[in-house]
TORKOL-4160 file (C-alpha; in steps of 0.2 Angstrom, whole numbers, padded with zeros to 4 digits, m for minus):
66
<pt num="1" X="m0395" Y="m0181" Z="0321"/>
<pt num="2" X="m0382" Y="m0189" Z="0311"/>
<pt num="3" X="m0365" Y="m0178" Z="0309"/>
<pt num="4" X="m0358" Y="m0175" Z="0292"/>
<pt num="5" X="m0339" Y="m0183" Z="0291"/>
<pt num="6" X="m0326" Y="m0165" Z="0288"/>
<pt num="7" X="m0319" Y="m0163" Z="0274"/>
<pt num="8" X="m0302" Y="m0170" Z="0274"/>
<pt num="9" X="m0289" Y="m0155" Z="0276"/>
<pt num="10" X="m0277" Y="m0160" Z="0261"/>
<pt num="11" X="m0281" Y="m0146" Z="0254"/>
<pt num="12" X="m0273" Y="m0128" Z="0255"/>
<pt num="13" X="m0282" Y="m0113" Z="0257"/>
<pt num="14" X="m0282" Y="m0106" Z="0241"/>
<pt num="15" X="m0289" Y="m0125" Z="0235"/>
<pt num="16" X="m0303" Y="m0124" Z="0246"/>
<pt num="17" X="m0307" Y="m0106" Z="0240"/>
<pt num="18" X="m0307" Y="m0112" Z="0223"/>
<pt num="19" X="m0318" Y="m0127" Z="0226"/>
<pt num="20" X="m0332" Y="m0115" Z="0233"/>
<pt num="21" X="m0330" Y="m0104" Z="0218"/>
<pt num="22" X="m0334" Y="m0117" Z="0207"/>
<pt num="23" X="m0350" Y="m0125" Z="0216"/>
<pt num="24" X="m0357" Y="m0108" Z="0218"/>
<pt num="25" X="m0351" Y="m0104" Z="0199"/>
<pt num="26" X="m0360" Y="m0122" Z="0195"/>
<pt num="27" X="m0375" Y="m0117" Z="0206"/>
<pt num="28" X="m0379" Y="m0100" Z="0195"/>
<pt num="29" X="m0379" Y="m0109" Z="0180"/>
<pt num="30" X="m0390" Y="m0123" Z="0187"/>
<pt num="31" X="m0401" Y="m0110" Z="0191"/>
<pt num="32" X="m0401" Y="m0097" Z="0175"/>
<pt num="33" X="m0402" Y="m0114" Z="0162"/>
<pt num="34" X="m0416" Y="m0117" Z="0172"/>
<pt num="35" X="m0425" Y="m0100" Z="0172"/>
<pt num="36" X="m0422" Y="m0096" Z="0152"/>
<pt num="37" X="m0434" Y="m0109" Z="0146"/>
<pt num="38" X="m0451" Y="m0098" Z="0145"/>
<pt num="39" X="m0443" Y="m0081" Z="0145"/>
<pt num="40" X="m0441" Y="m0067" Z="0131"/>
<pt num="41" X="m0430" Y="m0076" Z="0119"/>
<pt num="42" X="m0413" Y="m0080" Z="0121"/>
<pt num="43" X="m0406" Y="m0064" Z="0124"/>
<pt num="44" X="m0398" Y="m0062" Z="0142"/>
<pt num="45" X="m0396" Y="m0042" Z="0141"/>
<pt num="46" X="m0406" Y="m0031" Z="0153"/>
<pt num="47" X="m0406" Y="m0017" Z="0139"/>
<pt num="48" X="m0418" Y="m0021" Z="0125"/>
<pt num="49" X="m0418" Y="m0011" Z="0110"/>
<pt num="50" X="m0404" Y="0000" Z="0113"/>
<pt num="51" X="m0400" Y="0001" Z="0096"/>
<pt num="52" X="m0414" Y="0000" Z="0086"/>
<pt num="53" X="m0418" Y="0011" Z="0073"/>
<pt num="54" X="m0425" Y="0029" Z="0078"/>
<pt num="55" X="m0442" Y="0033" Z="0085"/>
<pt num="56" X="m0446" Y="0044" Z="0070"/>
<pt num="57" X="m0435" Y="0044" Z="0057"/>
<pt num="58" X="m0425" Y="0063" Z="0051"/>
<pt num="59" X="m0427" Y="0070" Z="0033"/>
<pt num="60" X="m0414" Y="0081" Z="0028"/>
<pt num="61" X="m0418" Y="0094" Z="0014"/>
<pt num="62" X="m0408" Y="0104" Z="0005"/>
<pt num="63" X="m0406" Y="0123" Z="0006"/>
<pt num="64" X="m0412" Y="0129" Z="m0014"/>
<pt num="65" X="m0407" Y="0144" Z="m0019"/>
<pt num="66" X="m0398" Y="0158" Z="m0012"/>
């Protein structure tokens, strides 16, 4: 088996935590432009028709009289 050459250490801590945060970060959004082709539109939200208008609509009527 052939060894992968290391990564040169040039880089501070705080570099190397930032470099994995942006290929995990480059990784997602491989992955979700990849998912959203045949799906339900092009709304990402888990809550669909939150506010939509209302199951049966109210009729107010006024008092007559007295």
């Amino acid at each position: 088996m052939a060894e992968t050459p290391e990564p040169e250490n040039d880089e501070t801590p705080e570099d190397e935590m930032k470099r994995k945060f942006r290929e995990a970060l480059e990784r997602k959004r491989n992955q979700q432009a990849g998912s959203g082709a045949g799906g339900r539109g092009g709304d990402p939200s888990k809550i669909h028709g939150a506010h939509g208008p209302a199951a049966s609509k109210r009729s107010f009527r006024r008092k007559s009289g007295g």
